[in-house]
MARDORO-560852 format. One record per residue (C-alpha): x, y, z. Coordinates in steps of 0.001 Angstrom, whole numbers, padded with zeros to 6 digits, always signed. Each point is the difference from the previous one (the first is absolute). Last residue first. Layout:
MARDORO-560852
east;north;up
X;Y;Z
...
//
This chain:
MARDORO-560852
east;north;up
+217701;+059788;+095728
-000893;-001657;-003022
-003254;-001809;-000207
-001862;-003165;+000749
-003430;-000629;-000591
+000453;-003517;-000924
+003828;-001113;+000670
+001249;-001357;-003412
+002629;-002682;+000919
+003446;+000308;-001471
+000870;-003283;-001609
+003301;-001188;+001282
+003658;-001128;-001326
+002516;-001284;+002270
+003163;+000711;+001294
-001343;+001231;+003258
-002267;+002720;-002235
-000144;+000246;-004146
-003503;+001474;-000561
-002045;-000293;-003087
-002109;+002309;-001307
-003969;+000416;+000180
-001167;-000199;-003615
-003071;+002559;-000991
+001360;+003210;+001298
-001222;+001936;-003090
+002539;-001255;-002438
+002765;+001948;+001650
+001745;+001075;-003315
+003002;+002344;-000008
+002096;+001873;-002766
+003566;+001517;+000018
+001289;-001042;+003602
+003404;+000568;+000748
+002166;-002854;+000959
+002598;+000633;+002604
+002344;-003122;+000863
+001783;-001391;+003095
+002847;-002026;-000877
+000514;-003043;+002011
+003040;-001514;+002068
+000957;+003070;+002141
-002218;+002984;-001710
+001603;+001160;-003713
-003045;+002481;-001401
-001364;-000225;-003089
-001873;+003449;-001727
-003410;+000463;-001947
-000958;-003433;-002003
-002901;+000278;-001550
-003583;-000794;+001034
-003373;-000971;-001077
-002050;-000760;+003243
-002578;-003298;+000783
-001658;-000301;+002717
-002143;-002767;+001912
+001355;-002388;-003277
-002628;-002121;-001148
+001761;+000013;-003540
+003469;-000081;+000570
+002049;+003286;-001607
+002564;+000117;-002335
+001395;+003392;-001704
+001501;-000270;-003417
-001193;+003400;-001156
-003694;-000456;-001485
-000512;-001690;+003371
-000161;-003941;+000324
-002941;-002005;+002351
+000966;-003481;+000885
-002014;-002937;+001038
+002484;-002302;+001316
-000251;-003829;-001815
+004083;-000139;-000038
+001956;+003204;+001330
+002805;-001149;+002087
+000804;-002334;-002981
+003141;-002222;+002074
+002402;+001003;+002500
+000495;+002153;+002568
-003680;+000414;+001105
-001120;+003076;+001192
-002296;+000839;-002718
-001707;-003602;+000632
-000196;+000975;+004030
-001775;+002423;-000721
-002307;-001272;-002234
-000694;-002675;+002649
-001178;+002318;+002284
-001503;+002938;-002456
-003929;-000917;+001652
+000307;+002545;+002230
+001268;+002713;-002751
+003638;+001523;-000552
+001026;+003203;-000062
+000934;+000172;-003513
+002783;+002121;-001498
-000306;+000172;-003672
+003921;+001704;-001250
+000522;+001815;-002220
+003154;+001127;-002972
+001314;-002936;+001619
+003527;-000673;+000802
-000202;-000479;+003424
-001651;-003517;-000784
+003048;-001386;-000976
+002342;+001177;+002735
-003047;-001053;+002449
-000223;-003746;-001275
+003083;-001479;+001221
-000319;+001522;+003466
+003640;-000594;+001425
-000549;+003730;+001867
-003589;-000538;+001470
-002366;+002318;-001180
-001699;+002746;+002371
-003395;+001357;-000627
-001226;+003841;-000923
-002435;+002637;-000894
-000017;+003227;-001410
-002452;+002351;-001539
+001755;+003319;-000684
-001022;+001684;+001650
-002076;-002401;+002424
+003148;-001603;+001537
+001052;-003528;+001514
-004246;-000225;+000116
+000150;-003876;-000573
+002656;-002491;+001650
+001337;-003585;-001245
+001878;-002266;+002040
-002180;-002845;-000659
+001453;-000503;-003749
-000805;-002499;-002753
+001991;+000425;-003996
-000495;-000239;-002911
+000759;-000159;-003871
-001865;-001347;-002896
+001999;-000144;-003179
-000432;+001862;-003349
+002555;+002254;+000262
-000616;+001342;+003440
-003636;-001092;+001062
-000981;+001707;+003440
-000491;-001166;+003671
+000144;+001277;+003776
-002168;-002344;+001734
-001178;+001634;+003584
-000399;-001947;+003450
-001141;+002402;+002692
+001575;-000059;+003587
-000609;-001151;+003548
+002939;+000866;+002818
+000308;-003248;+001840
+002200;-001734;-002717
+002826;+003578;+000337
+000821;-002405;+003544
+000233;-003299;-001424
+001970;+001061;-002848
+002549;+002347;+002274
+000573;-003251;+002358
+000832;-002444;-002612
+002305;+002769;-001923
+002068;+000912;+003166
-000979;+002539;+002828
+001275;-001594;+002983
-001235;+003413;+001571
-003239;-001325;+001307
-001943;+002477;+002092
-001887;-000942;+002992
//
């Protein structure tokens, strides 16, 4: 049966049971290190050009700041990012102590042990309810050979995805 009481409590449990990536979108703008952590982000938006997305909560402190880099290092985060996450998530305090960080020639931040990491720009906002949903496109990938396994944000939680041995795509 369908619920219809559809208020905050009951839209966050329900979007919980659909699994999602966890990516760091980072750069240094004037000398400081910026970030931020979304789940809502989606690859393959567009192939031409390259385009992918995540949505940013409206009172994000952070996003109006970041937005302003030339690039962006987008991260999809690594198994073993769990408490790094958490770290760039943090309100308050140095959201970056002891991470090992990798900068690009052009202010782009990236994790190191990062499942993925893409260069991207900003490429159009758009106003949805209490978020924005925003475009990046891509200017430079590195997959690192599929050694780090990402992490998973499911039922409110993060997860290691398991390898399945001899597995393969349908």
């Amino acid at each position: 049966m369908l619920r219809r009481d559809l208020d905050a409590g009951v839209l966050r449990e329900a979007f919980a049971r659909f699994p999602s990536g966890v990516v760091a979108l980072c750069a240094i703008i004037d000398g400081v290190t910026q970030g931020l952590i979304a789940s809502s982000f989606t690859v393959g938006v567009s192939l031409e050009p390259a385009l992918v997305s995540f949505a940013v909560q409206n009172t994000s402190r952070t996003w109006p700041i970041l937005r302003t880099a030339e690039r962006l290092g987008v991260s999809v985060l690594g198994a073993e990012h769990h408490s790094a996450c958490l770290q760039i998530a943090a309100k308050d305090g140095d959201r970056f102590a002891g991470l090992e960080l990798t900068p690009s020639e052009s202010g782009a931040l990236f994790l190191d042990r990062a499942a993925l990491w893409m260069e991207a720009s900003v490429y159009a906002e758009v106003p949805a309810g209490d978020h924005h949903v925003v475009l990046l496109e891509v200017h430079g990938v590195s997959t690192h050979g599929g050694q780090h396994a990402p992490l998973i944000f499911h039922d409110s939680a993060f997860h290691d995805l398991p390898k399945i041995p001899g597995a393969s795509a349908c």
